[in-house]
LUMFI-171412 format. One record per atom (N, C-alpha, C, O): residue number from 1; atom name; x, y, z. Coordinates in steps of 0.05 Angstrom, whole numbers. Layout:
REM LUMFI-171412
zado, guti, u, v, w
NUM, CA, X, Y, Z
...
REM end
This chain:
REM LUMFI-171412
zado, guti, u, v, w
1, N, 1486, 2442, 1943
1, CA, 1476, 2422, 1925
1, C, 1455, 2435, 1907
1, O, 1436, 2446, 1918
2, N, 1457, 2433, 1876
2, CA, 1443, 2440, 1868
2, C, 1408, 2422, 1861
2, O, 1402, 2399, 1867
3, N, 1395, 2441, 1850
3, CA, 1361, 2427, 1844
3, C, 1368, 2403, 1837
3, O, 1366, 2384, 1852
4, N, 1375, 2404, 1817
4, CA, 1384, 2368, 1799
4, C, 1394, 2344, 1818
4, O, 1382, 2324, 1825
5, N, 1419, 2354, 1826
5, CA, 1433, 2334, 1855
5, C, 1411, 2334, 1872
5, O, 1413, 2311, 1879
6, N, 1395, 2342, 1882
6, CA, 1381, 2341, 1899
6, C, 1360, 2316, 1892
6, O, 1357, 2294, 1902
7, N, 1346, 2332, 1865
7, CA, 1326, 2315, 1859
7, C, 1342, 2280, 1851
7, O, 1332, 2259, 1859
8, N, 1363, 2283, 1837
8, CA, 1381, 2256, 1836
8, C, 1380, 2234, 1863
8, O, 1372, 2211, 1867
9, N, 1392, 2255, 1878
9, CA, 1400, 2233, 1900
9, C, 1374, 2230, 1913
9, O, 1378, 2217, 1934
10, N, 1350, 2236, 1910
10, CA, 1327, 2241, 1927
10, C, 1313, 2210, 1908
10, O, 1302, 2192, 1921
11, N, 1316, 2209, 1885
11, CA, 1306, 2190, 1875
11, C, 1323, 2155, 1881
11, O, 1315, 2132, 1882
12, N, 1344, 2165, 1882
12, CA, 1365, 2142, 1884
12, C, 1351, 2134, 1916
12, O, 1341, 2113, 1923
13, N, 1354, 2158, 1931
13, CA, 1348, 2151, 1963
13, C, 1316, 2138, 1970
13, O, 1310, 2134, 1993
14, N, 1304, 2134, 1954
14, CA, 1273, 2132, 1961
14, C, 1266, 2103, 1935
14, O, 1244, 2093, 1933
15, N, 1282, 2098, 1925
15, CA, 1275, 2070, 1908
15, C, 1307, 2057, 1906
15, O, 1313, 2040, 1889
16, N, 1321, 2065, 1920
16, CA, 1350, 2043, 1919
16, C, 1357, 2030, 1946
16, O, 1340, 2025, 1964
17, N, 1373, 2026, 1946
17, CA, 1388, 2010, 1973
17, C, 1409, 2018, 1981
17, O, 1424, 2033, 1970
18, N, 1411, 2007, 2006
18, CA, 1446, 2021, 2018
18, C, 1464, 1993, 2006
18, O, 1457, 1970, 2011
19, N, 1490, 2001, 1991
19, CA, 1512, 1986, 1983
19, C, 1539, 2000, 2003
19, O, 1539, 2015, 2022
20, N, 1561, 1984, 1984
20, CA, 1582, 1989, 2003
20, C, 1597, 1984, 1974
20, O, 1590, 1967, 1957
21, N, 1622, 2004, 1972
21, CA, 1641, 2003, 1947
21, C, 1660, 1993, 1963
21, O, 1664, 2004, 1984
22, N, 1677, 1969, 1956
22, CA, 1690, 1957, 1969
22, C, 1726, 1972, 1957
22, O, 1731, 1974, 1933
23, N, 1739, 1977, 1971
23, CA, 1768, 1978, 1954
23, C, 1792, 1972, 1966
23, O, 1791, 1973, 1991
24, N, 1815, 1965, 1956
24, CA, 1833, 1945, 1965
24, C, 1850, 1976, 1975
24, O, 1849, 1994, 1958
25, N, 1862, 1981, 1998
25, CA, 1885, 1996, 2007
25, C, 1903, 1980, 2014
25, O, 1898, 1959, 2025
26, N, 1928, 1987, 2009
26, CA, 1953, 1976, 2023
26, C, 1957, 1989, 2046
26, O, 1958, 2014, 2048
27, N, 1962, 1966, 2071
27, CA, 1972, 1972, 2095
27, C, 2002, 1971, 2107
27, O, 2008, 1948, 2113
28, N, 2020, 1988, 2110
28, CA, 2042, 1982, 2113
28, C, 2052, 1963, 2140
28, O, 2044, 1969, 2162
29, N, 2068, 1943, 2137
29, CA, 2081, 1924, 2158
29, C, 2082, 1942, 2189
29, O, 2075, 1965, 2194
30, N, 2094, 1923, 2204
30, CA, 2095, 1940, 2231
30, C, 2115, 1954, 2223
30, O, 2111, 1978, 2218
31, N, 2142, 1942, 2220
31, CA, 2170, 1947, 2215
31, C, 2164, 1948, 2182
31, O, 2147, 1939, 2167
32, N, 2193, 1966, 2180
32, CA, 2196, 1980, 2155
32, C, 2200, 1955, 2149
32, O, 2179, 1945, 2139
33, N, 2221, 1937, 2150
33, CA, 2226, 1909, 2130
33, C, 2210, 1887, 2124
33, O, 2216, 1871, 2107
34, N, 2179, 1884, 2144
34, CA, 2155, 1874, 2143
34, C, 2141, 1882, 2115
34, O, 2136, 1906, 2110
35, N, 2136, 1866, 2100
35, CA, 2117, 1868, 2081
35, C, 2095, 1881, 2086
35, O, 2093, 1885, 2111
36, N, 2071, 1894, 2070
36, CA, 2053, 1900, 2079
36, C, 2029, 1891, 2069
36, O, 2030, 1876, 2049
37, N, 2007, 1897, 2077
37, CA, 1982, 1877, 2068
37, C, 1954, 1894, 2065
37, O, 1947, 1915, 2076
38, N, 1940, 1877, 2048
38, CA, 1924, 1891, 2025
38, C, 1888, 1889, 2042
38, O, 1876, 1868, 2043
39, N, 1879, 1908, 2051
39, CA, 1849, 1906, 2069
39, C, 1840, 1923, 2047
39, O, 1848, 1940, 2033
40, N, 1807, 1902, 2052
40, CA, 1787, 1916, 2037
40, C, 1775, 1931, 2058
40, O, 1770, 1922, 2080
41, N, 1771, 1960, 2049
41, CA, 1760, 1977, 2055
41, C, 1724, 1990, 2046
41, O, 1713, 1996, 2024
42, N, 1716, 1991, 2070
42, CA, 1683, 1992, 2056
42, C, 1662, 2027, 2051
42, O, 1639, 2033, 2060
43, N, 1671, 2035, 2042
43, CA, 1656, 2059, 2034
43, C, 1623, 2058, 2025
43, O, 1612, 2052, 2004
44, N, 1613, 2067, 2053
44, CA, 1573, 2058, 2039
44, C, 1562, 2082, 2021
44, O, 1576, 2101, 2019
45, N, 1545, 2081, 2011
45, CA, 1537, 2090, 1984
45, C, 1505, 2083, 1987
45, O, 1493, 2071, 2005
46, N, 1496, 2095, 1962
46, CA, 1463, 2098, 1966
46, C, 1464, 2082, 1932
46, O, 1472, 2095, 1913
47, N, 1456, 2060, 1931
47, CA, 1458, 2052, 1902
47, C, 1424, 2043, 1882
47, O, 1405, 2041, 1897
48, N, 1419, 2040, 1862
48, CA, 1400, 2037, 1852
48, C, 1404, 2021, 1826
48, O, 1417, 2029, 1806
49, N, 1391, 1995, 1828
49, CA, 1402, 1975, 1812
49, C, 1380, 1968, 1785
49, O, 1357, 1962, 1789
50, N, 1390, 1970, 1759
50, CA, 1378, 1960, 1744
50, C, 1385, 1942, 1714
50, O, 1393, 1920, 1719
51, N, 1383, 1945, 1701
51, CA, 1385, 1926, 1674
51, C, 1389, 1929, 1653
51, O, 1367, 1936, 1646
52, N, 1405, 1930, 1629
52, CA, 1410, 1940, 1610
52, C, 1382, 1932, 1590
52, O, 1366, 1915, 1599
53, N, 1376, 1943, 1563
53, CA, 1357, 1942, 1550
53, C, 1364, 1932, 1527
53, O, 1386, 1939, 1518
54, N, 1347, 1913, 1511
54, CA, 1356, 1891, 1487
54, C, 1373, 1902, 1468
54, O, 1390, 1887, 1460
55, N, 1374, 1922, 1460
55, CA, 1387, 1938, 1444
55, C, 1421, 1948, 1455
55, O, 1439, 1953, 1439
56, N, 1421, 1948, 1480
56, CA, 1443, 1961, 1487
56, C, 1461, 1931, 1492
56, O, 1484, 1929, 1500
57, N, 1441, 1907, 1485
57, CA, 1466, 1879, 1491
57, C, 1472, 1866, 1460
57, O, 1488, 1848, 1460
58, N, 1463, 1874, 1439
58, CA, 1466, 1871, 1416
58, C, 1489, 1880, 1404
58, O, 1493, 1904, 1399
59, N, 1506, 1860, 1398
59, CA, 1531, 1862, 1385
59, C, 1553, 1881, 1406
59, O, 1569, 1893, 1391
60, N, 1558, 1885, 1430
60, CA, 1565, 1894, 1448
60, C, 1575, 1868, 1469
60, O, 1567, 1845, 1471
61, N, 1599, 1885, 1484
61, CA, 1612, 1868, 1504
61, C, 1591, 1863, 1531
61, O, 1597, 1855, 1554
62, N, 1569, 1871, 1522
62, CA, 1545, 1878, 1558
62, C, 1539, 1849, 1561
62, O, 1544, 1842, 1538
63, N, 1534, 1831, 1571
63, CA, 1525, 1811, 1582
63, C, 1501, 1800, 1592
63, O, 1504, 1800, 1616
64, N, 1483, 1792, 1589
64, CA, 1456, 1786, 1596
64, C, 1452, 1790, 1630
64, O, 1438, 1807, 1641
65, N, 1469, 1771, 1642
65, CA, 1467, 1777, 1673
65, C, 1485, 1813, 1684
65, O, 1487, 1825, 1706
66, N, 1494, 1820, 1657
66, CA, 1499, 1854, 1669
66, C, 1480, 1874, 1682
66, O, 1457, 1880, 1676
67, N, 1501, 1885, 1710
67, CA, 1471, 1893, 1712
67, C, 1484, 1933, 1708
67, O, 1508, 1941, 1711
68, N, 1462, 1948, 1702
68, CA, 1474, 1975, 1707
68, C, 1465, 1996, 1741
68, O, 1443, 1993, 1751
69, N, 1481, 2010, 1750
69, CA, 1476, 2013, 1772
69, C, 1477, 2034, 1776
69, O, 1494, 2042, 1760
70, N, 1467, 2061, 1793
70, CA, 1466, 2086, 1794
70, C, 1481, 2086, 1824
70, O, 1473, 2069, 1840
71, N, 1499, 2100, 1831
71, CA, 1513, 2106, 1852
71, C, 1500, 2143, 1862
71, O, 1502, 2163, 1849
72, N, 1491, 2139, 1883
72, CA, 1490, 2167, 1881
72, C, 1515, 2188, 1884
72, O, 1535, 2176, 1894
73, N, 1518, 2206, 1881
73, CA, 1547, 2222, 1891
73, C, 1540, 2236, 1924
73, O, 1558, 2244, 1938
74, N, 1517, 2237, 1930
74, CA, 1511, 2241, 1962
74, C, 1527, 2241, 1975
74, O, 1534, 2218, 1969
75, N, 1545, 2249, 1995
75, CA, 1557, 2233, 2011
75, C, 1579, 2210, 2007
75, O, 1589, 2196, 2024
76, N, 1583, 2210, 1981
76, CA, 1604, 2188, 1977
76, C, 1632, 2190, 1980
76, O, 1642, 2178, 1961
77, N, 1644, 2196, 1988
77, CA, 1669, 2193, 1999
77, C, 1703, 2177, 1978
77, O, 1726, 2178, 1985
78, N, 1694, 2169, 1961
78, CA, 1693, 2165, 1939
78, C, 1689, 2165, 1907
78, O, 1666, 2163, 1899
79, N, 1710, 2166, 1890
79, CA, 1693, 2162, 1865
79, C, 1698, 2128, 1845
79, O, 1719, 2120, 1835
80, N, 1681, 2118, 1846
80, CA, 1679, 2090, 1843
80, C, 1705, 2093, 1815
80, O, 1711, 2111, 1800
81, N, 1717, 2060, 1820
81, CA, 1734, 2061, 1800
81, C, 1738, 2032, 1791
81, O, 1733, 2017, 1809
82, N, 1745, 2020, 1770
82, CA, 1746, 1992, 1754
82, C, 1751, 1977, 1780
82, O, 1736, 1960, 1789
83, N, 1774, 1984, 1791
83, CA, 1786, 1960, 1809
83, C, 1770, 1955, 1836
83, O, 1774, 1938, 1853
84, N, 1752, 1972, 1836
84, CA, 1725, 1970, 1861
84, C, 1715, 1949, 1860
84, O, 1721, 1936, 1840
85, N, 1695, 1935, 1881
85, CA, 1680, 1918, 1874
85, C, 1658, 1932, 1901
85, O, 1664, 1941, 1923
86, N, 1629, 1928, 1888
86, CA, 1605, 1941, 1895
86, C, 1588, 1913, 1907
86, O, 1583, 1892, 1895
87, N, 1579, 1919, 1938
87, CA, 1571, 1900, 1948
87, C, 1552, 1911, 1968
87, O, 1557, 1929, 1984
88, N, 1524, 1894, 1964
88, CA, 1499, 1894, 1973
88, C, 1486, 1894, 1998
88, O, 1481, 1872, 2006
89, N, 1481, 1907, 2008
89, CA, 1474, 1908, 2044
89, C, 1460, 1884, 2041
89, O, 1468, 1861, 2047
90, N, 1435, 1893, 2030
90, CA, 1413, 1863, 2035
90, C, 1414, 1840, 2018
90, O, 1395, 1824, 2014
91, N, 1442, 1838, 2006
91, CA, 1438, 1811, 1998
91, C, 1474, 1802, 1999
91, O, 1493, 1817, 2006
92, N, 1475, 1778, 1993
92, CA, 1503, 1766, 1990
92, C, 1519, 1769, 1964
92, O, 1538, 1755, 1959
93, N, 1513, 1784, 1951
93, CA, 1526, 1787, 1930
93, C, 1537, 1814, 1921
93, O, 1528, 1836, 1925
94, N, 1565, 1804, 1905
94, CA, 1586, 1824, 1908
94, C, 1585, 1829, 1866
94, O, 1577, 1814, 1849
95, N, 1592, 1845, 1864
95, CA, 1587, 1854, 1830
95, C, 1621, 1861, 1824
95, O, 1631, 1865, 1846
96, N, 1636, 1863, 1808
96, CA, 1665, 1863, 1794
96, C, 1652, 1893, 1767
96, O, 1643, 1890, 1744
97, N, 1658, 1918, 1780
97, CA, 1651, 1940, 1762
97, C, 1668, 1939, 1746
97, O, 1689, 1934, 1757
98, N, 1670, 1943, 1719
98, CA, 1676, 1939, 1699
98, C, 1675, 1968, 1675
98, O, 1684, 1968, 1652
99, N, 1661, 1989, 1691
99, CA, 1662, 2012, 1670
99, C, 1644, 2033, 1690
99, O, 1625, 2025, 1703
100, N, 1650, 2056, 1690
100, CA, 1639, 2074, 1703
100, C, 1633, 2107, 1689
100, O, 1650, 2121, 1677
101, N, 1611, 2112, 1693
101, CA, 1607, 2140, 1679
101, C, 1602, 2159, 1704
101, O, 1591, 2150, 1724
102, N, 1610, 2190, 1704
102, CA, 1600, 2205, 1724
102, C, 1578, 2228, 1704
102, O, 1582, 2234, 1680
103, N, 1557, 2237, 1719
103, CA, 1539, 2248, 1711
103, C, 1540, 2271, 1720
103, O, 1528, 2276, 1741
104, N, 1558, 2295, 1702
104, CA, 1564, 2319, 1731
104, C, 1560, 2342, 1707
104, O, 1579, 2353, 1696
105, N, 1538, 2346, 1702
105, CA, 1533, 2379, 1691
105, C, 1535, 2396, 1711
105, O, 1529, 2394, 1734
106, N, 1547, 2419, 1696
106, CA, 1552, 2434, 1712
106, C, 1577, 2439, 1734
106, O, 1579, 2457, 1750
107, N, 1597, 2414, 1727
107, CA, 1615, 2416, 1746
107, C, 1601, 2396, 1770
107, O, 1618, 2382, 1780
108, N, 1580, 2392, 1778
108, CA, 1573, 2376, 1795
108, C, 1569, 2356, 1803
108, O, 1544, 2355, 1805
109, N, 1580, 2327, 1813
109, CA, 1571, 2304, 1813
109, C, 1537, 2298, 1818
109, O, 1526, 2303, 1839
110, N, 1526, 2287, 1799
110, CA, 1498, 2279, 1812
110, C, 1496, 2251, 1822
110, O, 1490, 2249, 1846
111, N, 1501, 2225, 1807
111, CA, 1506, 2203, 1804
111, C, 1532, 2187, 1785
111, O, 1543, 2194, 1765
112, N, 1534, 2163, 1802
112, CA, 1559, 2157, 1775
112, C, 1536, 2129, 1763
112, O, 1515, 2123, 1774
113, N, 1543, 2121, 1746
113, CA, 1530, 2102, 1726
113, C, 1552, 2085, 1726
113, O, 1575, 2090, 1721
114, N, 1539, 2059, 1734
114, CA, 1571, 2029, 1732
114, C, 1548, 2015, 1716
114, O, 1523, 2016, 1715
115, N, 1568, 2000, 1703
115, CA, 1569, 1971, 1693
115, C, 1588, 1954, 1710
115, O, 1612, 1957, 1714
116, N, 1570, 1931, 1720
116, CA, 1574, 1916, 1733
116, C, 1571, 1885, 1730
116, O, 1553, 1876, 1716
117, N, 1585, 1874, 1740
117, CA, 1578, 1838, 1734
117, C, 1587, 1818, 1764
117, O, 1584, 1794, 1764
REM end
């Protein structure tokens, strides 16, 4: 891991929270002619939640209650994707990501950047 990732996830880890990226897998039936069925699956994550700025909701699809969110790449198992949905250890609420950036100079994942609602 390089200086940057380090220092990234070191900041995410010391002012964010533990989340969970939620994602739908298909499970196949017992029997082949059994349908199969759709479990959410919970991948935890080190996340850091914040707010878009007046300028960036002006004349744009962003939303007042949008929130923007830093995923770290730490340990993620994962790379977050639209059809995810990102959900909160310490609280009850689940977010519908909606756009995702990865932050990887160098070839490296440091954090991904969501827009979320």
């Amino acid at each position: 891991m390089t200086a940057h990732a380090q220092q990234a996830a070191s900041v995410i880890r010391r002012h964010g929270t533990v989340g969970y990226l939620l994602r739908a897998v298909e499970v196949a039936g017992e029997f082949p002619w059994e349908p199969g069925s759709t479990q959410m699956t919970a991948y935890p994550c080190r996340i850091l939640i914040g707010s878009f700025r007046g300028l960036e909701l002006a004349n744009t699809l962003i939303q007042v209650n949008d929130v923007r969110v830093l995923i770290s790449a730490e340990g993620l198992q994962i790379t977050p994707e639209t059809s995810d949905v990102l959900q909160l250890s310490n609280m009850d609420r689940t977010f519908q990501i909606l756009a995702t950036r990865e932050a990887m100079p160098a070839g490296v994942p440091l954090y991904y950047e969501v827009h979320a609602r």
